[in-house]
C-alpha positions, 0 to 999 in steps of 0.5 A, a space after each residue: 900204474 906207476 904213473 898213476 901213484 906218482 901223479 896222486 901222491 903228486 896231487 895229494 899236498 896240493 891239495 891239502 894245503 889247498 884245505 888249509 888255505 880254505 880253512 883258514 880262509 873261512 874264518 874271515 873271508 866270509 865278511 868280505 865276499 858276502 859283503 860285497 856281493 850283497 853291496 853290488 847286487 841288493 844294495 840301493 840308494 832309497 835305502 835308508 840303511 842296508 845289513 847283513 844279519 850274523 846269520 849271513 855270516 855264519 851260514 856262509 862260513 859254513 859252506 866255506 868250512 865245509 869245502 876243506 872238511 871233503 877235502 881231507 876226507 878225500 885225501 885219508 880216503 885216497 891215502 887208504 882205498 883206491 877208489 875209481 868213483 871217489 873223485 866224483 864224490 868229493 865234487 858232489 859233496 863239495 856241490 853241498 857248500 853251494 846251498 849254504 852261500 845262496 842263503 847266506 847272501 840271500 840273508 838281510 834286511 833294510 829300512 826305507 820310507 815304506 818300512 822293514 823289509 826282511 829276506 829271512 835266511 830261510 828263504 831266498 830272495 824272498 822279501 818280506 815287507 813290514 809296513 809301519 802300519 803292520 807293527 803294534 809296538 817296538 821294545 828297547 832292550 838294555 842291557 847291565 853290565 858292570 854297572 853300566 847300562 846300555 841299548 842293545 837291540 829293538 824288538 818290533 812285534 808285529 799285529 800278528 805277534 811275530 817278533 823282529 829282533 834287530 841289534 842297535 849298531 852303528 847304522 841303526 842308531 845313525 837311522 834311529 831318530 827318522 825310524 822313532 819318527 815313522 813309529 810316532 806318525 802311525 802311533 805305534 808304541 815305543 816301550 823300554 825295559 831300561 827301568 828295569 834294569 834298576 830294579 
């Protein structure tokens, strides 16, 4: 019995600093790993660009966030009760972060020749495929701010009238010119709301 207190009372920094390091961890860790892992498994060379949505992100940080919140639970239940099963219930409920990562790595979408193709986060490796002949019409959206405007996004609405929405970043605008080019060849309309911006 003696044994057994030493060794939890031994267990329980641990396994709080544990936490913590996690806790912290989650904040950022999330950019490296799901971006590494998306660029060693999906990522291709007939890609004209590749990116994560901050959905991804988010989702991941989830699952990551989730781990040290069981963590603490276990430690004030453990401090309280001595409960036989509650090892075993700690590691089910810390089983619950795995969904979350699988669907945020799970989560982007790229652009090649053929067109958009998209794995939704709802989804898991499911792709779904957005030929430039399946979208009626592209939005550029500005923004005002102090003064100054600028484009923030596309909007793609597709013949069936979903909307794609897509932040113009750096990989985007590097890709903009040959995007507007496949648009014009398949006389798909590009509207912008910039005027409004002055009204």
């Amino acid at each position: 019995m003696v044994k057994l207190i030493w060794n939890r009372e031994k267990r329980m920094p641990i396994i709080f600093v544990s936490a913590i390091i996690l806790f912290i961890s989650s904040l950022f860790m999330p950019f490296v790993l799901v971006f590494l892992i998306q660029e060693s498994v999906y990522h291709s060379k007939s890609y004209w660009f590749f990116e994560t949505p901050t959905s991804a992100y988010i989702t991941f940080m989830i699952g990551m966030v989730w781990i040290p919140i069981v963590l603490i639970l276990h430690l004030i239940i453990q401090w309280k009760y001595e409960l036989r099963l509650l090892k075993w219930i700690t590691i089910f409920l810390i089983c619950w972060s795995i969904p979350f990562f699988i669907y945020g790595i799970s989560n982007y979408y790229y652009f090649d020749k053929k067109g958009l193709h998209y794995n939704h986060l709802e989804s898991i490796n499911q792709i779904t495929t957005y030929e430039w002949e399946n979208f009626k019409e592209v939005k550029e959206i500005y923004s005002r701010n102090k003064g100054i405007t600028y484009l923030t996004n596309y909007q793609f609405l597709t013949t069936d009238n979903k909307v794609i929405t897509l932040p113009y970043d750096i990989k985007f605008k590097e890709n903009q010119n040959r995007i507007i080019e496949k648009l014009k060849e398949h006389d798909i309309r590009v509207t912008s709301n910039y005027m409004d911006q002055y009204e």
